[in-house]
N, C-alpha and C positions, 0 to 999 in steps of 0.2 A: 739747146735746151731740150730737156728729155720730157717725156709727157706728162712726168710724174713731178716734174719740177713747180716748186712754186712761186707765180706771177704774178703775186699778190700781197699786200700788207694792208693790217685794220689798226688803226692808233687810236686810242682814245685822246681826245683833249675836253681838259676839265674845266678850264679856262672857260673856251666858248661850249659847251658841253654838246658835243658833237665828234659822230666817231668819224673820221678819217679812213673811206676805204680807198686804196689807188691798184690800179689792175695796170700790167704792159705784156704787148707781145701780145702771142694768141691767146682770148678770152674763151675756152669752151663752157657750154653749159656744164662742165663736173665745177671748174672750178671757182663759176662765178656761184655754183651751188655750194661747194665748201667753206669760199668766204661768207656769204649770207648765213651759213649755220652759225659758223665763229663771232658774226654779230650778234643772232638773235641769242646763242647762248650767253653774253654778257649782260651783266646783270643794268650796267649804264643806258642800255636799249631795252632790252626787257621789261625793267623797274623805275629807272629814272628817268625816261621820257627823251633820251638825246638823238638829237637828227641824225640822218649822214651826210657827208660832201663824200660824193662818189666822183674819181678823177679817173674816168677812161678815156682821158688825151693821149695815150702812148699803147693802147690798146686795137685791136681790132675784133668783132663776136666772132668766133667759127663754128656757127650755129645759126640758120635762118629762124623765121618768124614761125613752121612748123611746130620750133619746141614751147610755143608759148602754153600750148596747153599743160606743158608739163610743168614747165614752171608756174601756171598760177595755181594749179594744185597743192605745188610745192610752198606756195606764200598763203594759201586759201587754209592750210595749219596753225599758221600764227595771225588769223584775221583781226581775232581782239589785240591782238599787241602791234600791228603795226595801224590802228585806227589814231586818227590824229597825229600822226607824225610826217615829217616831210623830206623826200633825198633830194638834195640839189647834184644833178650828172654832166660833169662838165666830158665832151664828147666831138669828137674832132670825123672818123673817120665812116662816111656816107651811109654805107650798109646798119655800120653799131647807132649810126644816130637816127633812120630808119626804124629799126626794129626800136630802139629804148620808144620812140615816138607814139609806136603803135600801141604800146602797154601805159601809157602816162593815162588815158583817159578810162579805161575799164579798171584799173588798179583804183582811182580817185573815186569811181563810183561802187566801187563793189565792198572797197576795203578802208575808203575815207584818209585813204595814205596820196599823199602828194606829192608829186615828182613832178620835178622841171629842170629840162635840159638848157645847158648854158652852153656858151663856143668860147667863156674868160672865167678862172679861179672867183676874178673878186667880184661879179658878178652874181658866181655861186652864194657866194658865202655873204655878199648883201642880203640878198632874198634867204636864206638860213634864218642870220642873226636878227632880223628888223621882226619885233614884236608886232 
């Protein structure tokens, strides 16, 4: 896979109104940055208030906890749009389940956005769908 390749797909489902991000291979900060643009530009997360199921079981980051600050700068743009909504990160490998860990609690206080990592699908997507 070339650097430029992409390891990533975002699905809408309308059904359970929720976007489907799934990431494999190496995750860098470009292109978990790209996928998150390709969210927030739709208009289903934007406008309609739909969560995500993030599945980086087939993933691993390559990118330590250093870039955090770039990243929440990069999420601290769309503060009002991701306020009340919640990613469920289903997440298998040490280092990626590490680092997502570290941002679950400054993200929920700064930005009221809710992330919780899972280690099973249906797990995720219980805590998603339950009102």
């Amino acid at each position: 896979m070339t650097e430029d390749s992409i390891n990533y797909r975002v699905i809408v489902d309308y059904n359970s109104r929720l976007i489907h991000y799934t990431h494999w291979g190496k995750a860098t900060r470009k292109s978990i940055g790209e996928a998150w643009k390709q969210i927030i530009d739709m208009p289903e997360f934007a406008d309609d208030a739909y969560n995500i199921f993030t599945d980086y079981s087939k993933c691993s980051f390559d990118f330590d906890w250093s870039s955090q600050a770039f990243i929440q700068a990069f999420l601290n743009e769309y503060k009002t749009m991701l306020q009340s909504k919640k990613q469920a990160i289903v997440i298998e490998d040490p280092k990626s389940t590490a680092i997502s860990m570290l941002f679950q609690e400054p993200l929920k206080h700064k930005f009221d956005f809710q992330i919780k990592l899972f280690s099973t699908h249906e797990a995720a997507m219980h805590w998603l769908l339950k009102k």
